[in-house]
DRENTORKOL-3810 file (N, C-alpha, C; in nm, 4 decimals):
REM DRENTORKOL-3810
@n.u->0.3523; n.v->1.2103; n.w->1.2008; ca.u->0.4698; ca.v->1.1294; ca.w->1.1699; c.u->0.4260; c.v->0.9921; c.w->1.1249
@n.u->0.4884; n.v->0.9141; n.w->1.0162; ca.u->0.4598; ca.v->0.8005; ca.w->0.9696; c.u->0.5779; c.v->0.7046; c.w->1.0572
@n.u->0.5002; n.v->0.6331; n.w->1.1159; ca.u->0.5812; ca.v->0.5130; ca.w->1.2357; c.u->0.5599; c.v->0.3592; c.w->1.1471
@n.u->0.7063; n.v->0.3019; n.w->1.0427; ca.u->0.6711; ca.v->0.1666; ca.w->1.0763; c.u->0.7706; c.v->0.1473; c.w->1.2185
@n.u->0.7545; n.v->0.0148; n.w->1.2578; ca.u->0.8018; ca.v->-0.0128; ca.w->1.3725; c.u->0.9625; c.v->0.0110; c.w->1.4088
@n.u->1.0522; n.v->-0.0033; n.w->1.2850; ca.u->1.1490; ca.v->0.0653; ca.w->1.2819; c.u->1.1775; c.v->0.1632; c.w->1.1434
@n.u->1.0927; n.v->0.2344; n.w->1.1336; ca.u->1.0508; ca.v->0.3470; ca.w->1.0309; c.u->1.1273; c.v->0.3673; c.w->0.9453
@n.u->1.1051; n.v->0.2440; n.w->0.8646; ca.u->1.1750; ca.v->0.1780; ca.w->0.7201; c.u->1.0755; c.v->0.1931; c.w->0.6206
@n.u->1.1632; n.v->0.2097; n.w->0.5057; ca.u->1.0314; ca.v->0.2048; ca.w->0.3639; c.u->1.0358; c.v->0.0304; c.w->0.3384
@n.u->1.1287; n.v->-0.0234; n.w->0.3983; ca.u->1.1981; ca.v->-0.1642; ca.w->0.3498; c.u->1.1489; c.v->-0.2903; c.w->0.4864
@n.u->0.9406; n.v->-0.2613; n.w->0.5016; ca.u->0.9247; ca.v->-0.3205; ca.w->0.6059; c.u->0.9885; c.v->-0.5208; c.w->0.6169
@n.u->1.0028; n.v->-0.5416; n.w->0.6845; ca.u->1.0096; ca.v->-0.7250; ca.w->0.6712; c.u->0.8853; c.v->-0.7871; c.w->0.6049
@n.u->0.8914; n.v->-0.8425; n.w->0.5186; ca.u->0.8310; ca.v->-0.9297; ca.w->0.4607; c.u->0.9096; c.v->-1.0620; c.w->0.3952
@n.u->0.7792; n.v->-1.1696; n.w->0.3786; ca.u->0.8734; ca.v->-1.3179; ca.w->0.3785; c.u->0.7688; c.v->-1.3488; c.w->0.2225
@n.u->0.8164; n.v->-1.3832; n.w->0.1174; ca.u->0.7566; ca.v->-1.3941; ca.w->-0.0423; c.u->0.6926; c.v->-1.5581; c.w->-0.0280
@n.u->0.5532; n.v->-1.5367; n.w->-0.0350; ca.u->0.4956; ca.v->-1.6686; ca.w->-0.0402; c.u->0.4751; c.v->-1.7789; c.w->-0.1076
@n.u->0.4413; n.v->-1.7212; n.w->-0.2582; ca.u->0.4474; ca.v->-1.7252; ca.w->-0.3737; c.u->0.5128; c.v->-1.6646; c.w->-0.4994
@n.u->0.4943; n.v->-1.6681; n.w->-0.6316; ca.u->0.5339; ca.v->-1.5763; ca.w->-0.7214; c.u->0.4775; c.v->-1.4946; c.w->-0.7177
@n.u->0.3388; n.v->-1.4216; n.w->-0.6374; ca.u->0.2717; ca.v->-1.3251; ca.w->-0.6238; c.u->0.2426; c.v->-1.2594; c.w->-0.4819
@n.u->0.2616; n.v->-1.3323; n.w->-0.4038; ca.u->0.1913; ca.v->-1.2750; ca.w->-0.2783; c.u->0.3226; c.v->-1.3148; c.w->-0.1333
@n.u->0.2949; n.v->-1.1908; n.w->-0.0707; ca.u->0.4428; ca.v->-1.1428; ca.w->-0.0082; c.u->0.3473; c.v->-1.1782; c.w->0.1491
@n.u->0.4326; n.v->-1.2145; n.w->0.2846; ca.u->0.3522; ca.v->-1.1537; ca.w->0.3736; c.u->0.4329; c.v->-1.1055; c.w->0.4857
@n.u->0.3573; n.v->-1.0254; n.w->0.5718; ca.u->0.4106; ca.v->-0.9373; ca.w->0.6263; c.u->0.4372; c.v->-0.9867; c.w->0.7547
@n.u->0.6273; n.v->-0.9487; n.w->0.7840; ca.u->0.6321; ca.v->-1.0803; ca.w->0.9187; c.u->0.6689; c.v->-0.9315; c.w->1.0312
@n.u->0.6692; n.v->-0.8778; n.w->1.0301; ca.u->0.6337; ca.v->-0.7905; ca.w->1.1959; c.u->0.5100; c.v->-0.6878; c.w->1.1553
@n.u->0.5009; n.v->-0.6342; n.w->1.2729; ca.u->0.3523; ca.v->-0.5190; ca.w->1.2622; c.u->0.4092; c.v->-0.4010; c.w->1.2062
@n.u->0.3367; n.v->-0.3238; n.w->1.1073; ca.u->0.3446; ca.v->-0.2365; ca.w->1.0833; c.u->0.2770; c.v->-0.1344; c.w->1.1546
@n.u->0.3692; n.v->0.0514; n.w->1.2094; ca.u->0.2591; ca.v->0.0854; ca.w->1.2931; c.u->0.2635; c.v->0.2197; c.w->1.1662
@n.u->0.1507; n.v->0.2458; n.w->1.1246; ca.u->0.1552; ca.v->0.4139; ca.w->1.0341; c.u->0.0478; c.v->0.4917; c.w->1.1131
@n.u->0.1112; n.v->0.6046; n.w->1.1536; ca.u->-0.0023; ca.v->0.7376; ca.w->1.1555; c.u->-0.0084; c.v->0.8169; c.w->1.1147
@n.u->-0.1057; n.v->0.8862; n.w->0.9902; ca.u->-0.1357; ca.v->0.9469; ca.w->0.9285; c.u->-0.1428; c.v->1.1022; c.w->0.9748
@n.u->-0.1843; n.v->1.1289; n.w->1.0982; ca.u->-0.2564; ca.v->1.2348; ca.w->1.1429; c.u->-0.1805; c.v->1.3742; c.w->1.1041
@n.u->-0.0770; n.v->1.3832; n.w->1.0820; ca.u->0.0520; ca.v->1.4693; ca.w->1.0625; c.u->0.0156; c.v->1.4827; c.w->0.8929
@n.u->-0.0581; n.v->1.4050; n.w->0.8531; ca.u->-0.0236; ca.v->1.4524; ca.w->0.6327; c.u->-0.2021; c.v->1.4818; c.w->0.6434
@n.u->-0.2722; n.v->1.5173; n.w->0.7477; ca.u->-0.4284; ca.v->1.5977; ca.w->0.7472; c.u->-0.5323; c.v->1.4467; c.w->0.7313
@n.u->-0.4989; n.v->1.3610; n.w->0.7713; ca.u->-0.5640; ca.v->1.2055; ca.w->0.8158; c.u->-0.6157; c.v->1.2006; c.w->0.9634
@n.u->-0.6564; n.v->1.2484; n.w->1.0128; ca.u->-0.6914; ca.v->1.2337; ca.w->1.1487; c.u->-0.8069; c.v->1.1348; c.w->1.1949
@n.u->-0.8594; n.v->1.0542; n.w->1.1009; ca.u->-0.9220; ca.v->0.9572; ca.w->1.1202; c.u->-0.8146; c.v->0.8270; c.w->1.0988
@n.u->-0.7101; n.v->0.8481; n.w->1.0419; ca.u->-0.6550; ca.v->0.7187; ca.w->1.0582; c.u->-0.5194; c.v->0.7186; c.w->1.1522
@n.u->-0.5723; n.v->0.7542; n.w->1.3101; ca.u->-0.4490; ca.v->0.7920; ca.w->1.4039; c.u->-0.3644; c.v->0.7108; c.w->1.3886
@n.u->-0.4311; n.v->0.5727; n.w->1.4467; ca.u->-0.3117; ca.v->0.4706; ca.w->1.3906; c.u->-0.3733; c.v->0.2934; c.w->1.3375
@n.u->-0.2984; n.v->0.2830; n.w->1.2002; ca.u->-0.3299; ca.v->0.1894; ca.w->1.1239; c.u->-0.2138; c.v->0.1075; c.w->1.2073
@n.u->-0.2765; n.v->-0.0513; n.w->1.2364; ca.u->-0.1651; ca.v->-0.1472; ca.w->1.2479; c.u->-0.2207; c.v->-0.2670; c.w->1.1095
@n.u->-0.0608; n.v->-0.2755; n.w->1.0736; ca.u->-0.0980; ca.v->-0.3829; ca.w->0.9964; c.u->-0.0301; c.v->-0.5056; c.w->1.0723
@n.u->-0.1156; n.v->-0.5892; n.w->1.0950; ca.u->-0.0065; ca.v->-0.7148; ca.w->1.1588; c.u->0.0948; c.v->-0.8130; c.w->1.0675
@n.u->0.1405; n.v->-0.8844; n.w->1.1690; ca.u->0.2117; ca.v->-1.0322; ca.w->1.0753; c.u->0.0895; c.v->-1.0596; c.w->1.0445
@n.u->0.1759; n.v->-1.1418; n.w->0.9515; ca.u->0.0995; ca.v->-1.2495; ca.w->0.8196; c.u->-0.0048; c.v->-1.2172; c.w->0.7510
@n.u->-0.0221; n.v->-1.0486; n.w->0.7654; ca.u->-0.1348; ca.v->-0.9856; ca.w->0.6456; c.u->-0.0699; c.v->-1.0568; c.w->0.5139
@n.u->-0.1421; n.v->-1.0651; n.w->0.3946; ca.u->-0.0854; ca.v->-1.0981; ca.w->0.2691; c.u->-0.0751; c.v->-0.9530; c.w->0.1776
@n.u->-0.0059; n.v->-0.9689; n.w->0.0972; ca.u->-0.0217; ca.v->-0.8087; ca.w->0.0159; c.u->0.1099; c.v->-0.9011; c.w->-0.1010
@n.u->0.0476; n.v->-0.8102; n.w->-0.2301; ca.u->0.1213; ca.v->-0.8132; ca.w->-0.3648; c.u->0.1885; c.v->-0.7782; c.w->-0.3983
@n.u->0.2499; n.v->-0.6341; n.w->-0.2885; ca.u->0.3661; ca.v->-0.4901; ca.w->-0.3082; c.u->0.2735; c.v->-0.4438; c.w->-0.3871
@n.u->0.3540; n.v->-0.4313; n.w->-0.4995; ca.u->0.3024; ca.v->-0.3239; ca.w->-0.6016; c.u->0.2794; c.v->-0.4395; c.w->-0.7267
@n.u->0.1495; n.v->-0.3507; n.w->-0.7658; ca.u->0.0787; ca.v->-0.4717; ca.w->-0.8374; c.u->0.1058; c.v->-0.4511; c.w->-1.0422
@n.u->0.2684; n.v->-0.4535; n.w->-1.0458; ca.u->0.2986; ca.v->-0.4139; ca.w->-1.1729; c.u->0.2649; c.v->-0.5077; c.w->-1.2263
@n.u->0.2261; n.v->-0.4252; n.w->-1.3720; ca.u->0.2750; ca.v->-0.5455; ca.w->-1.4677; c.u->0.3450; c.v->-0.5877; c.w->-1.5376
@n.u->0.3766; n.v->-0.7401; n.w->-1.5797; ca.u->0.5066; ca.v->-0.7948; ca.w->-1.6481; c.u->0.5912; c.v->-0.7013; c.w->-1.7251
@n.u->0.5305; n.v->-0.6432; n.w->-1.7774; ca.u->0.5937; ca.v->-0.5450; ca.w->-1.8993; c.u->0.5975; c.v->-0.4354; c.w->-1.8575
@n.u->0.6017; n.v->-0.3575; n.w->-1.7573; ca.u->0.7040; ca.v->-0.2072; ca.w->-1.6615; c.u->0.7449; c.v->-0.2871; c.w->-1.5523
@n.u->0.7618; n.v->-0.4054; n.w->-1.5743; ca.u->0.9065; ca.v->-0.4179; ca.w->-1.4502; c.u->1.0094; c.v->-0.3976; c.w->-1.4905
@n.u->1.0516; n.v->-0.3921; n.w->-1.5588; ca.u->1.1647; ca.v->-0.3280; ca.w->-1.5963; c.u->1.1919; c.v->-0.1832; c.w->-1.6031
@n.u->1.0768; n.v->-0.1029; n.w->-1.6012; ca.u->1.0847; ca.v->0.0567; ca.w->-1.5559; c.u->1.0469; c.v->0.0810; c.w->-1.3339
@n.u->0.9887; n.v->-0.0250; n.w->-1.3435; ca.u->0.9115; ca.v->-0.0235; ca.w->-1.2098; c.u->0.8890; c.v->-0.1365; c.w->-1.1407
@n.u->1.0065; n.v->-0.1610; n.w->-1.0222; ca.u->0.9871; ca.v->-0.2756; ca.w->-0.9878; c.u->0.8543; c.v->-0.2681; c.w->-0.8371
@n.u->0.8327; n.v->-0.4304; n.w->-0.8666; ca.u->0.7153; ca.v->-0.4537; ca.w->-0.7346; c.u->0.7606; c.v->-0.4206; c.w->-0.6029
@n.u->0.8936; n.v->-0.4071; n.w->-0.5725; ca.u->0.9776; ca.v->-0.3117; ca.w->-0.4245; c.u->1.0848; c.v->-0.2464; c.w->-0.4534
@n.u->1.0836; n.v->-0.1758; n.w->-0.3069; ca.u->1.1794; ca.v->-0.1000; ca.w->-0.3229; c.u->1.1384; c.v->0.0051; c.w->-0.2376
@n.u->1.1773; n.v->0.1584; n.w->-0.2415; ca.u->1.1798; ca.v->0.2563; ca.w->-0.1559; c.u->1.0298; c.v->0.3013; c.w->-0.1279
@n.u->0.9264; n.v->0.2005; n.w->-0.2605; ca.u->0.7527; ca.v->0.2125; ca.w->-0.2440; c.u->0.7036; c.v->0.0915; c.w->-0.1476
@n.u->0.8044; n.v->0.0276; n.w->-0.0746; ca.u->0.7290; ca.v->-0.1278; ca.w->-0.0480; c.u->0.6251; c.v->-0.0334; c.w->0.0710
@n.u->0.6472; n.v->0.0000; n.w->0.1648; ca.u->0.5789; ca.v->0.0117; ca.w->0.2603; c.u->0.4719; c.v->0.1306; c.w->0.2390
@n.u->0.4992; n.v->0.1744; n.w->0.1069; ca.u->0.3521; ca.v->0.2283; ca.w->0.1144; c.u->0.2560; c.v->0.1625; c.w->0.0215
@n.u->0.3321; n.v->0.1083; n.w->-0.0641; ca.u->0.2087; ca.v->-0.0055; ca.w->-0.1440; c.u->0.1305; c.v->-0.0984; c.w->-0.0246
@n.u->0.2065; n.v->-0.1338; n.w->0.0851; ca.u->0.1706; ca.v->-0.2428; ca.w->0.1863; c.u->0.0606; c.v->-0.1759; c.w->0.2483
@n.u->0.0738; n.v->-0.0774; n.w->0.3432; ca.u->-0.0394; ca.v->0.0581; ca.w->0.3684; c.u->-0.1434; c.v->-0.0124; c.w->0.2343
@n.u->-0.1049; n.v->0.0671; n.w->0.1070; ca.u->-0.2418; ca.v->0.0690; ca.w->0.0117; c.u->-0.3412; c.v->-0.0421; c.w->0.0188
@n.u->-0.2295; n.v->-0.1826; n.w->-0.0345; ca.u->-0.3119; ca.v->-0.2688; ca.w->0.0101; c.u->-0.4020; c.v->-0.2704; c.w->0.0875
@n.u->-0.3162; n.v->-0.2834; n.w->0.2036; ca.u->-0.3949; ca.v->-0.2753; ca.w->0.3705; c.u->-0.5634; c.v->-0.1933; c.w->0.3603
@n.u->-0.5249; n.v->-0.0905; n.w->0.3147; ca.u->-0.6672; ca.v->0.0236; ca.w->0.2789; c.u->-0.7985; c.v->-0.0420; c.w->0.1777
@n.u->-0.7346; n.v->-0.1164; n.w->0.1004; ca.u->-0.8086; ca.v->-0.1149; ca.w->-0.0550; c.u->-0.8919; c.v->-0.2518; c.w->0.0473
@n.u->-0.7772; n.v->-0.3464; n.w->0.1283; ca.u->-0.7990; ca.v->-0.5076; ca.w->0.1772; c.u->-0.9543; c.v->-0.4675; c.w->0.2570
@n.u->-0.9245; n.v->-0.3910; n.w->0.3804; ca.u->-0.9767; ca.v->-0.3384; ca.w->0.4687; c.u->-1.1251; c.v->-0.2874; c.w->0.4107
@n.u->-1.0924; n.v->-0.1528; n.w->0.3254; ca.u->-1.1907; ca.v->-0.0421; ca.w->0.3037; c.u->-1.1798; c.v->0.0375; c.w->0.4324
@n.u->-1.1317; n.v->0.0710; n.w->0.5193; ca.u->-1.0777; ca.v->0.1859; ca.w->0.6239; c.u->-1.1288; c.v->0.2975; c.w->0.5345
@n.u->-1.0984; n.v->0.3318; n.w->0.3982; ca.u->-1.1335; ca.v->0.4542; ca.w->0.3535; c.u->-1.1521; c.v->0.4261; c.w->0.2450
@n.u->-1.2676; n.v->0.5812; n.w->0.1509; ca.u->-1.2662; ca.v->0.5273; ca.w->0.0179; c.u->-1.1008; c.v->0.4964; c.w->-0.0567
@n.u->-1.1391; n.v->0.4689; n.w->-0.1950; ca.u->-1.0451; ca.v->0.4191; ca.w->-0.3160; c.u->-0.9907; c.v->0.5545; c.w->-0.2955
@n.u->-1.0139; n.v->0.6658; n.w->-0.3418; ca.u->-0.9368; ca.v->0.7833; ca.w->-0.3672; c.u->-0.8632; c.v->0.8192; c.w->-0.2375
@n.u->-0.9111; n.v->0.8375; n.w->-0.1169; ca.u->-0.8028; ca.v->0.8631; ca.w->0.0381; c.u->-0.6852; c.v->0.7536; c.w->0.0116
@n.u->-0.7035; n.v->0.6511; n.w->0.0084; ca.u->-0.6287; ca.v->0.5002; ca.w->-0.0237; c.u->-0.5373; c.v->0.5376; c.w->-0.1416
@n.u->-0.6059; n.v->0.5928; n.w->-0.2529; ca.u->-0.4792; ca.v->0.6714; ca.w->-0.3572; c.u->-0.3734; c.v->0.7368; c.w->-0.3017
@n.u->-0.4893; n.v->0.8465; n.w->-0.2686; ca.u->-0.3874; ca.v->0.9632; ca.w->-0.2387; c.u->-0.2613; c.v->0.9372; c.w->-0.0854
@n.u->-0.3224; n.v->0.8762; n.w->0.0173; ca.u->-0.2386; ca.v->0.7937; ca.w->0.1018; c.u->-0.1028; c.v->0.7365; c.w->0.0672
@n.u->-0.1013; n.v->0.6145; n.w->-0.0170; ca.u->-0.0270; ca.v->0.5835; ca.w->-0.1620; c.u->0.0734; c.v->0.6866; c.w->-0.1184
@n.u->0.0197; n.v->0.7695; n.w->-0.2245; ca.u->0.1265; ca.v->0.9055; ca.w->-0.2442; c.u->0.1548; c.v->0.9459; c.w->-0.1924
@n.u->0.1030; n.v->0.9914; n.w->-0.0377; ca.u->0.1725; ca.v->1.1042; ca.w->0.0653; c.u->0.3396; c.v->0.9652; c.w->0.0884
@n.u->0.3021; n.v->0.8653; n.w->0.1283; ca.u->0.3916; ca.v->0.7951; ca.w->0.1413; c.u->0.4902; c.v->0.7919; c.w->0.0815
@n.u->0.4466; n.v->0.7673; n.w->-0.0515; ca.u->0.5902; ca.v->0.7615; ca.w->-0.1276; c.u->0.6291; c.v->0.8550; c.w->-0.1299
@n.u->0.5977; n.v->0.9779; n.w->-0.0992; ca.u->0.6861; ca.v->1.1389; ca.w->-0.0665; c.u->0.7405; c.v->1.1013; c.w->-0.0156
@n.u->0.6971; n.v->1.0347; n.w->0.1230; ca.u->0.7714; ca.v->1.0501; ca.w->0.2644; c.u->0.8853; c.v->0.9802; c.w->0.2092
@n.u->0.8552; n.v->0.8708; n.w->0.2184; ca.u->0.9879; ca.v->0.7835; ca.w->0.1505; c.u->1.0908; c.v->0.7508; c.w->0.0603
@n.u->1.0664; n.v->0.8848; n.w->0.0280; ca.u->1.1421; ca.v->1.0090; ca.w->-0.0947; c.u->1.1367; c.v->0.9175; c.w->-0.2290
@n.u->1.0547; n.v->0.8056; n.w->-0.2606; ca.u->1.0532; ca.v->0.7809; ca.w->-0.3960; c.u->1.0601; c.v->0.8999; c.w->-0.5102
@n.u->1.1159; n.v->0.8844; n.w->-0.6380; ca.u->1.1353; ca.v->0.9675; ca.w->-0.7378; c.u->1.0049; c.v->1.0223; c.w->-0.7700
@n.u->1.0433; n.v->1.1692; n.w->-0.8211; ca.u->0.9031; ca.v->1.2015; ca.w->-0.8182; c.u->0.8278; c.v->1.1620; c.w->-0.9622
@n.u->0.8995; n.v->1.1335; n.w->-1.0264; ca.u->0.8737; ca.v->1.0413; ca.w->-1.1705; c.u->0.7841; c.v->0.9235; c.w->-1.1458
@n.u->0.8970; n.v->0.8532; n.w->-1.0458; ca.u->0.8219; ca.v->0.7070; ca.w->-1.0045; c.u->0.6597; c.v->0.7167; c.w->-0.9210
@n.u->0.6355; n.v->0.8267; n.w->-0.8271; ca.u->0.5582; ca.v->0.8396; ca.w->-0.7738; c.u->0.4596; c.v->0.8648; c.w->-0.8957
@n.u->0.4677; n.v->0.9750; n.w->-0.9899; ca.u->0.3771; ca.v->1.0293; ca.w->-1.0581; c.u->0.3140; c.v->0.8891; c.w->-1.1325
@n.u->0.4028; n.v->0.8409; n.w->-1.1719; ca.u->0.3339; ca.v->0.6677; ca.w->-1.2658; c.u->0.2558; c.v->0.5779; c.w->-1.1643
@n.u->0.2764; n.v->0.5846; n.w->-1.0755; ca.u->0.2475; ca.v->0.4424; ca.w->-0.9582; c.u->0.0921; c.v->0.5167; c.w->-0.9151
@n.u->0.1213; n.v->0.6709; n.w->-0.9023; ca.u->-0.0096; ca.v->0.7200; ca.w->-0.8640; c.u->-0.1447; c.v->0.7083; c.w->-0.9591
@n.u->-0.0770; n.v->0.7666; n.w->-1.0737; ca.u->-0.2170; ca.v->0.7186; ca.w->-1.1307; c.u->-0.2077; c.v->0.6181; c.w->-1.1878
@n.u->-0.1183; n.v->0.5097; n.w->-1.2257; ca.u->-0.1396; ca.v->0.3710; ca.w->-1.2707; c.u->-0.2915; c.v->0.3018; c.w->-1.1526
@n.u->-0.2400; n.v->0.3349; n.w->-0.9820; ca.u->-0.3596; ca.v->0.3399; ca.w->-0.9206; c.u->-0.4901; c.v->0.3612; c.w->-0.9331
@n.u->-0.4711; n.v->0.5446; n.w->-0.9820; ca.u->-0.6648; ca.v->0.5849; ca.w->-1.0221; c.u->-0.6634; c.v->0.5488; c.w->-1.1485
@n.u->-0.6034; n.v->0.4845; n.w->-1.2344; ca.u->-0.6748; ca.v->0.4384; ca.w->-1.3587; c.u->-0.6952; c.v->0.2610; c.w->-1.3253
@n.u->-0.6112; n.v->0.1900; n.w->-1.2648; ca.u->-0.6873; ca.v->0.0822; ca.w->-1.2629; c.u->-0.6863; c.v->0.0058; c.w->-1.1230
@n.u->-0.6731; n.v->0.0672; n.w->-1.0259; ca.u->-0.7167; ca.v->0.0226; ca.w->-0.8942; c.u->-0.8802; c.v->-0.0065; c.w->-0.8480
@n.u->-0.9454; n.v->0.0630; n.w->-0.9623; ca.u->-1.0627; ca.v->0.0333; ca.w->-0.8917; c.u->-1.1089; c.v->-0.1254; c.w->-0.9215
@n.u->-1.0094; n.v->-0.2478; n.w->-1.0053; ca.u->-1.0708; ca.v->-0.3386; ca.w->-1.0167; c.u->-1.0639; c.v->-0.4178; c.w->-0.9014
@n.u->-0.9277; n.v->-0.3860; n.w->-0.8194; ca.u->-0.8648; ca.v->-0.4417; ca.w->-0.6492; c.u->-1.0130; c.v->-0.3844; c.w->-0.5458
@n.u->-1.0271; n.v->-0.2547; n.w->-0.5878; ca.u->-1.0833; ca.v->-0.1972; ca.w->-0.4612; c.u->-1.2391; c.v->-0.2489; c.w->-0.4789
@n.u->-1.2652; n.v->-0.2905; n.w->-0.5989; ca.u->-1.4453; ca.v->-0.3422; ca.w->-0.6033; c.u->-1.4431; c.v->-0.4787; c.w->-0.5581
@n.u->-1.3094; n.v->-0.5903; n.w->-0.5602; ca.u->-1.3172; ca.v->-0.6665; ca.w->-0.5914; c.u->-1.3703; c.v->-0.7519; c.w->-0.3964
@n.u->-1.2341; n.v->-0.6111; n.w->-0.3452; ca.u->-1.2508; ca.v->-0.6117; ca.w->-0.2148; c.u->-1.4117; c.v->-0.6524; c.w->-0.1309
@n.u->-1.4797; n.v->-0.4877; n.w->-0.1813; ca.u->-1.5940; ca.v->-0.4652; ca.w->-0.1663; c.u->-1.6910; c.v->-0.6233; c.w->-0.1783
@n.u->-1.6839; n.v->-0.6262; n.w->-0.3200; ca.u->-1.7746; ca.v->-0.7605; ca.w->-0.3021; c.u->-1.7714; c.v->-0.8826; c.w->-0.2083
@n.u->-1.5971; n.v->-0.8937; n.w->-0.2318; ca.u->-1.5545; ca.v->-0.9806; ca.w->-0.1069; c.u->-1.6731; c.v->-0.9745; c.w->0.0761
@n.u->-1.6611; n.v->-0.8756; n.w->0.1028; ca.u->-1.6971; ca.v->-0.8120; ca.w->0.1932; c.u->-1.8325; c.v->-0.8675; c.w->0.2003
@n.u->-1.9250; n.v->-0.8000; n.w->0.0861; ca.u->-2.0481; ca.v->-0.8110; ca.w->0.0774; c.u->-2.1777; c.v->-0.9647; c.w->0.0441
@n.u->-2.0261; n.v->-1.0526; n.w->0.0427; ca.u->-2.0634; ca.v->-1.1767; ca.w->0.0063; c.u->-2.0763; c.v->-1.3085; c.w->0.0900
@n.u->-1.9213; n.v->-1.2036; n.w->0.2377; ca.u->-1.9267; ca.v->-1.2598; ca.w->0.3610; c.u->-2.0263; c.v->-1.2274; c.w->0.4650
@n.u->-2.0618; n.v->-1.1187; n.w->0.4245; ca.u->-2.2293; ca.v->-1.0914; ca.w->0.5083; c.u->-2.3335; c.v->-1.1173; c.w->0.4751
END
C-alpha cells in the first residue's frame, strides 16, 4: 500500500520560488505491495525542496507541474535527490505511482518517458553533488 500521511496525490506543499516547492508535512510511501521490498518505507520530511514536475515552458499547457502527479513526482525527486535507487527503479517508481493515483494513462505515458529520455541530467547531477561532498 502507498501511505502519504493522509494518502493524497495532493501532498501539502508551500511554493518557494518560481521553481522550487517545499514540502510542509512528512510524507510516508511504501512500496513493498508494487514488488519494492527494499524500499519498506521512504519518509520524506518537511522542508525537503522538490520542483514537482520538471516541465517545460512549452508543455505546460499540455502538462502541468501538479496535479493528480504531485506526489509521485515528489517520491521521484526524493529518489533521484537521495540515490535510494538507481535512475531506472526511480523511473519506473514514477510510474507505479501515477497508476496508483489514477493519472491519465496518456499523461503517465509522456511524463514517463519524458523521464528516461532526459532525467538522467537531474540524476548525474545528483550523483556528482554527492561525490563532491565526500
Amino acid at each position: 500500500m502507498i501511505v502519504s500521511k493522509k494518502t493524497r496525490a495532493y501532498p501539502l506543499i508551500r511554493q518557494v520560488d518560481n521553481k522550487t516547492f517545499s514540502v510542509e508535512e512528512p510524507i510516508y510511501v511504501s512500496l513493498t505491495s508494487f514488488g519494492y521490498p527494499f524500499l519498506n518505507n521512504v519518509i520524506i520530511k518537511t522542508g525537503f525542496k522538490t520542483d514537482l514536475a520538471s516541465i517545460p515552458i512549452g508543455f505546460r499547457n499540455i502538462v502541468s507541474r501538479y496535479g493528480s502527479h504531485t506526489t509521485a513526482a515528489v517520491v521521484h525527486d526524493y529518489l533521484y535527490w537521495t540515490g535510494a535507487v538507481d535512475r531506472r527503479t526511480a523511473d519506473d517508481i514514477f510510474d507505479v505511482l501515477m497508476e496508483h493515483y489514477m493519472v491519465k494513462r496518456w499523461k503517465r505515458w509522456l511524463m514517463y518517458h519524458a523521464v528516461r529520455i532526459g532525467g538522467w541530467k537531474a540524476y548525474n547531477k545528483h550523483r556528482r553533488n554527492e561525490d563532491e561532498s565526500t
